[in-house]
C-alpha positions as CSV (number, residue, x, y, z in Angstrom):
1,X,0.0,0.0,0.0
2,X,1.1,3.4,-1.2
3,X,1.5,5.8,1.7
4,X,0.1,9.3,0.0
5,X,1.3,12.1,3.1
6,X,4.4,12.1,4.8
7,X,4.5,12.3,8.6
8,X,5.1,16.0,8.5
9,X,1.9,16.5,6.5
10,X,-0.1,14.4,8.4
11,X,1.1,16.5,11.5
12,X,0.4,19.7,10.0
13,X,-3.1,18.3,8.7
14,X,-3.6,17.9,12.7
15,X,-2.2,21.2,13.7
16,X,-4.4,23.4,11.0
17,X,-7.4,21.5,12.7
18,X,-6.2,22.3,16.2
19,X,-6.0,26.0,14.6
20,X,-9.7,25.9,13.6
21,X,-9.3,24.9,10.0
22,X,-12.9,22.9,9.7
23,X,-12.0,19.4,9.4
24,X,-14.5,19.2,6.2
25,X,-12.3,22.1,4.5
26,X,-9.4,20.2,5.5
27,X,-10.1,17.0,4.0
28,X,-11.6,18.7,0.4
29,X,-8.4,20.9,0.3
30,X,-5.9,17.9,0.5
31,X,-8.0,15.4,-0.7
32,X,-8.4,12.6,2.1
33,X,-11.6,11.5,3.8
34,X,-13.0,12.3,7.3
35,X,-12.6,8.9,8.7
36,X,-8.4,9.0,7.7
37,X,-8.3,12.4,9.2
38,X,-9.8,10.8,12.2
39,X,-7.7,7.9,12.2
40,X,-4.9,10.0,12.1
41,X,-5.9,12.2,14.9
42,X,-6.3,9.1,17.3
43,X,-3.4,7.8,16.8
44,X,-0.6,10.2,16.3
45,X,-2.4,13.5,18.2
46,X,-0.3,15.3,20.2
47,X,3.0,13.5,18.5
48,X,5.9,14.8,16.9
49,X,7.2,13.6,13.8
50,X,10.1,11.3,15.8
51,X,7.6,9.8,18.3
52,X,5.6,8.7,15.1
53,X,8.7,7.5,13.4
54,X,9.3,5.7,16.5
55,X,6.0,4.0,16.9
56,X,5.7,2.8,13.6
57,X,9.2,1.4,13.3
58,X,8.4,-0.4,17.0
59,X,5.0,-1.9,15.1
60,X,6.7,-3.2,12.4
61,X,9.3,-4.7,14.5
62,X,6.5,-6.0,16.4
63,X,4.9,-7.7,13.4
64,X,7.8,-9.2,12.5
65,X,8.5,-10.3,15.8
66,X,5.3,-12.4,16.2
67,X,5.6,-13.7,12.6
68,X,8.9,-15.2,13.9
69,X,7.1,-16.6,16.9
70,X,3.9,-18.0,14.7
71,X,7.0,-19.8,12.5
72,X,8.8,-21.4,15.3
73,X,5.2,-22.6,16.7
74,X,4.4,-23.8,13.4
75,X,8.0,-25.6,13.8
76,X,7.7,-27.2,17.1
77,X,4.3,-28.2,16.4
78,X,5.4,-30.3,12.5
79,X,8.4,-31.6,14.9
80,X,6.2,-33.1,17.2
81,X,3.5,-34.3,15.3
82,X,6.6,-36.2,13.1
83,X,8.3,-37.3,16.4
């Protein structure tokens, strides 16, 4: 999936609606729905750009991480079943 705003935009999206910017206007202007600007708020308000750097390299790690995990289950489990 093609990410469409940067960080930095996404921020600024939040601060102009912090500002007053209706979130309607916003969302026309830039072209993005209501329910992305709403995801976005949720998740990254009140963030700077490294904390949201941060917390999206941590959730990839953390995907990968229990990918690992579901491979070595699915391991242990053939190795038994065999043995």
């Amino acid at each position: 999936m093609k990410k469409r705003f940067t960080d930095e935009q996404i921020l600024d999206f939040l601060k102009q609606a912090e500002a007053g910017v209706p979130v309607k206007e916003l969302c026309r202007r830039h072209g993005f729905s209501d329910a992305s600007f709403y995801t976005w708020r949720s998740k990254f308000g009140g963030m700077t750009t490294p904390e949201i750097r941060r917390l999206k390299d941590l959730e990839l790690e953390n995907s990968r991480l229990k990918k690992l995990l579901a491979e070595a289950h699915l391991d242990t489990t053939a190795s038994a079943a065999a043995g």
